[in-house]
C-alpha positions as CSV (number, residue, x, y, z in Angstrom):
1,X,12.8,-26.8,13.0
2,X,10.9,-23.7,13.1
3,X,9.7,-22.3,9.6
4,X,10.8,-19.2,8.2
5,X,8.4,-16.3,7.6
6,X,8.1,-17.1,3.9
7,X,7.2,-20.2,4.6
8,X,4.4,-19.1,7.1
9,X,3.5,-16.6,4.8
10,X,2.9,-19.3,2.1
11,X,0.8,-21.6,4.7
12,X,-1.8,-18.6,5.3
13,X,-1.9,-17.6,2.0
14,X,-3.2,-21.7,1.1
15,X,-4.9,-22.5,3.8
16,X,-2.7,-24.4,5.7
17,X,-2.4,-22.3,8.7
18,X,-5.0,-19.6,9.8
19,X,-4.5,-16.1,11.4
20,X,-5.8,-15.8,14.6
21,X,-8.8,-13.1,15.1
22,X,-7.4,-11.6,18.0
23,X,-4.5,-10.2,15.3
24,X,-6.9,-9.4,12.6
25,X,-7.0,-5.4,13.8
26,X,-3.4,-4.8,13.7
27,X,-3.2,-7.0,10.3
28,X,-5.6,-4.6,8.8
29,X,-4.0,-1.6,10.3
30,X,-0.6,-2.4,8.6
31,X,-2.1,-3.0,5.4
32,X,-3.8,0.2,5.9
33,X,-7.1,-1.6,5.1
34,X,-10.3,-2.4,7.7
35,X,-11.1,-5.8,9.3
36,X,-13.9,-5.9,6.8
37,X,-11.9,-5.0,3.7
38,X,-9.0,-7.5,4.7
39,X,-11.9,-10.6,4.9
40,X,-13.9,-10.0,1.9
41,X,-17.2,-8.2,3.7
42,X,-18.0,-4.7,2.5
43,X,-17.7,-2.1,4.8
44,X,-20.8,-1.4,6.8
45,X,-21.1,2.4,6.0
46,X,-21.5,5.0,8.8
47,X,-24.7,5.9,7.5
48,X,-27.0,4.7,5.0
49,X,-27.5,6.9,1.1
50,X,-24.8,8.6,-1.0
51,X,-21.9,10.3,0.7
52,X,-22.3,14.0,0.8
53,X,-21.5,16.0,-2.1
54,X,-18.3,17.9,0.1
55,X,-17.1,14.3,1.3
56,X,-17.0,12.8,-2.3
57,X,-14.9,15.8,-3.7
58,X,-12.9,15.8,-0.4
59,X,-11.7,12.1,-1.5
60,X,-11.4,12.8,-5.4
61,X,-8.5,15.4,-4.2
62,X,-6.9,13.1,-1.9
63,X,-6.4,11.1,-4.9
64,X,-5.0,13.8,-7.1
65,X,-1.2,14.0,-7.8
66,X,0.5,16.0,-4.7
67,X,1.3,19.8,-6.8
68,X,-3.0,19.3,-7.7
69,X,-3.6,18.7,-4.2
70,X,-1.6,21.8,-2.9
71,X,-3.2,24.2,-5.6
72,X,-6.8,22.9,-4.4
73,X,-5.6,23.7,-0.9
74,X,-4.4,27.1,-1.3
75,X,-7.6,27.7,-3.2
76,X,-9.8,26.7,-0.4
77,X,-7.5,28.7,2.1
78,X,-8.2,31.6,-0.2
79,X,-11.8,31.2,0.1
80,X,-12.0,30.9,3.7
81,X,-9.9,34.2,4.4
82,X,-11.7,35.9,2.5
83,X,-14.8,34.8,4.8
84,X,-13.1,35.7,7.8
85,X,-12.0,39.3,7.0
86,X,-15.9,39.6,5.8
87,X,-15.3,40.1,2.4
């Protein structure tokens, strides 16, 4: 009798079976997650120090509600046309 994807579920989740490395990737990419992050190691970061000050504001208004997000980006579009017809 072949057991039904709750069930399977449930024997990864206790131990009873274990996920093959081979499917680790595609596991993480559906989770939306990396390989390290879905097995408990921190991520190795690209390089070593604080992220750049741009970067950490870049990722502070991906987390801001979708109307905040817009008004940052029509802000910044500002600024750069105004750069580009030499203001």
């Amino acid at each position: 009798m072949k057991p039904t994807r709750q069930a399977s579920i449930t024997a990864y989740e206790v131990g009873r079976r274990r996920i093959q490395v081979s499917a680790l990737p595609t596991i993480a990419r559906a989770l939306g997650v990396s390989v390290e992050e879905l097995i408990g190691e921190p991520a190795t970061p690209a390089k070593r120090g604080p992220a750049p000050k741009l970067q950490q504001q870049l990722e502070h208004i991906t987390r801001l509600p979708k109307a905040q997000q817009r008004f940052v980006m029509q802000m910044i579009d500002t600024v750069l046309q105004q750069e580009t017809t030499g203001r």
